[in-house]
C-alpha positions in Angstrom: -47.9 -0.6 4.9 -45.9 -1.8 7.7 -44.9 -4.8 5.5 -43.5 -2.6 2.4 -41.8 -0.5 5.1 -40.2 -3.5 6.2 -39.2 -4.7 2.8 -37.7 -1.4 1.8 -35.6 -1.0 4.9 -34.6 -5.1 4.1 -33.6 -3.5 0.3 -31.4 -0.8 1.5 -29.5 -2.6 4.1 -28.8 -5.9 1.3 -27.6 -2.7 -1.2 -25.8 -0.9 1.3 -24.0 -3.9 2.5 -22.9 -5.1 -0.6 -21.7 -1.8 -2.3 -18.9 -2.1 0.9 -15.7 -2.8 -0.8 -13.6 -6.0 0.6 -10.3 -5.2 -1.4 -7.5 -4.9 1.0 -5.7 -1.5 0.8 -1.9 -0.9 1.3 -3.2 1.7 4.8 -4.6 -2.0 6.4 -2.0 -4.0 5.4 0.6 -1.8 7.3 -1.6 -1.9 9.8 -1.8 -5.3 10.3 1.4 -6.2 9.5 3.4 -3.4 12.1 3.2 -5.9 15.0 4.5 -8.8 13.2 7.1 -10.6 14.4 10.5 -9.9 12.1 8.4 -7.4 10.0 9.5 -4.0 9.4 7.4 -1.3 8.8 7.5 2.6 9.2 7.4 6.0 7.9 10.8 7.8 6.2 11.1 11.4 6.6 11.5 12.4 3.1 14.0 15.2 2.9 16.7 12.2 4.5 16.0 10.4 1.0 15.4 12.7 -1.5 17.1 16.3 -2.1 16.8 18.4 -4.9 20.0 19.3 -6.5 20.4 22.4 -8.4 20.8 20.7 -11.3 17.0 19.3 -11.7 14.4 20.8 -13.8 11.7 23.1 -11.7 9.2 20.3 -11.8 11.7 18.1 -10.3 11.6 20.1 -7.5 8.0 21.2 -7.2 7.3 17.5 -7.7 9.5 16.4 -4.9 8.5 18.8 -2.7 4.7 17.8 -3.1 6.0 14.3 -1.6 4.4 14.2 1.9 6.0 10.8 3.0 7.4 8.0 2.2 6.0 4.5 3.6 8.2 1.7 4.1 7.5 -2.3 4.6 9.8 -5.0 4.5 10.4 -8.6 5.7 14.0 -9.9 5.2 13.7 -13.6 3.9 15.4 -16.0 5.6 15.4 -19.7 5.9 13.0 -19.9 8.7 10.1 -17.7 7.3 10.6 -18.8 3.3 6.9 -19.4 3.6 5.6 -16.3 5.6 8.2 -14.2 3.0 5.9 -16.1 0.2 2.6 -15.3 1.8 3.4 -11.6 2.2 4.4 -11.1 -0.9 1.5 -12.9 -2.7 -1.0 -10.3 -0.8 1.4 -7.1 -1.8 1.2 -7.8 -5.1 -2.8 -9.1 -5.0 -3.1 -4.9 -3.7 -0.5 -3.2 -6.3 -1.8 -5.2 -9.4 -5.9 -5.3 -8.5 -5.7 -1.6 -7.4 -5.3 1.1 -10.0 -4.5 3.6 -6.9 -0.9 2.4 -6.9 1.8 3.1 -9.9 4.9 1.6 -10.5 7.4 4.4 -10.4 10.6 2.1 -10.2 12.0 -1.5 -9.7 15.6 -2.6 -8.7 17.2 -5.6 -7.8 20.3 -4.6 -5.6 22.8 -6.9 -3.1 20.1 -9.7 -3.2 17.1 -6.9 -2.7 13.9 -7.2 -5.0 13.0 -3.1 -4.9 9.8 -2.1 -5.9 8.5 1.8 -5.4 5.1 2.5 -5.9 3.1 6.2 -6.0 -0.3 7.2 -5.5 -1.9 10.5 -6.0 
């Protein structure tokens, strides 16, 4: 008895430990990346960025005003960290494209700026 006890409790731990996921999420890579050196990361508050003009439909508004906040990483590329700027954003887009959490809701390219704005619900 002692023996199939031990065997059981051997089986749960095995299936518990490997139903853990070990994708990284966009929450731990702001984490880990907010102490970086020339990384920027932060939180906007998002009536300074969005406003709803009288002109939008209601679910323009109600839409915008369901936006809690807005989350905000960058790392300016420069010569000195061409290969850091590469690393980063190999692991950004290993979360957006592996993870269907994330949407696409726009890209730009502005003044030498790759823009890309994501949503999750």
């Amino acid at each position: 008895m002692k023996k199939l006890t031990t065997i059981l409790s051997l089986l749960f731990v095995l299936v518990f430990a490997s139903s853990c996921k070990n994708d990284k999420s966009l929450q731990s890579y702001l984490v880990d990346t907010s102490g970086k050196e020339d990384f920027y990361t932060g939180d906007l508050p998002v009536s300074s960025l969005l406003t709803a003009n009288s002109d939008v439909s209601d679910d323009v508004k109600e839409t915008m005003k369901s936006i809690k906040k807005i989350n905000v990483a960058f790392l300016p590329k420069t010569a000195d960290n061409s290969v850091a700027y590469e690393t980063e954003k190999g692991k950004l887009k290993k979360i957006f494209t592996n993870n269907d959490t994330y949407k696409n809701l726009m890209s730009m390219k502005t003044k030498g700026m790759n823009v890309k704005v994501y949503y999750s619900r």
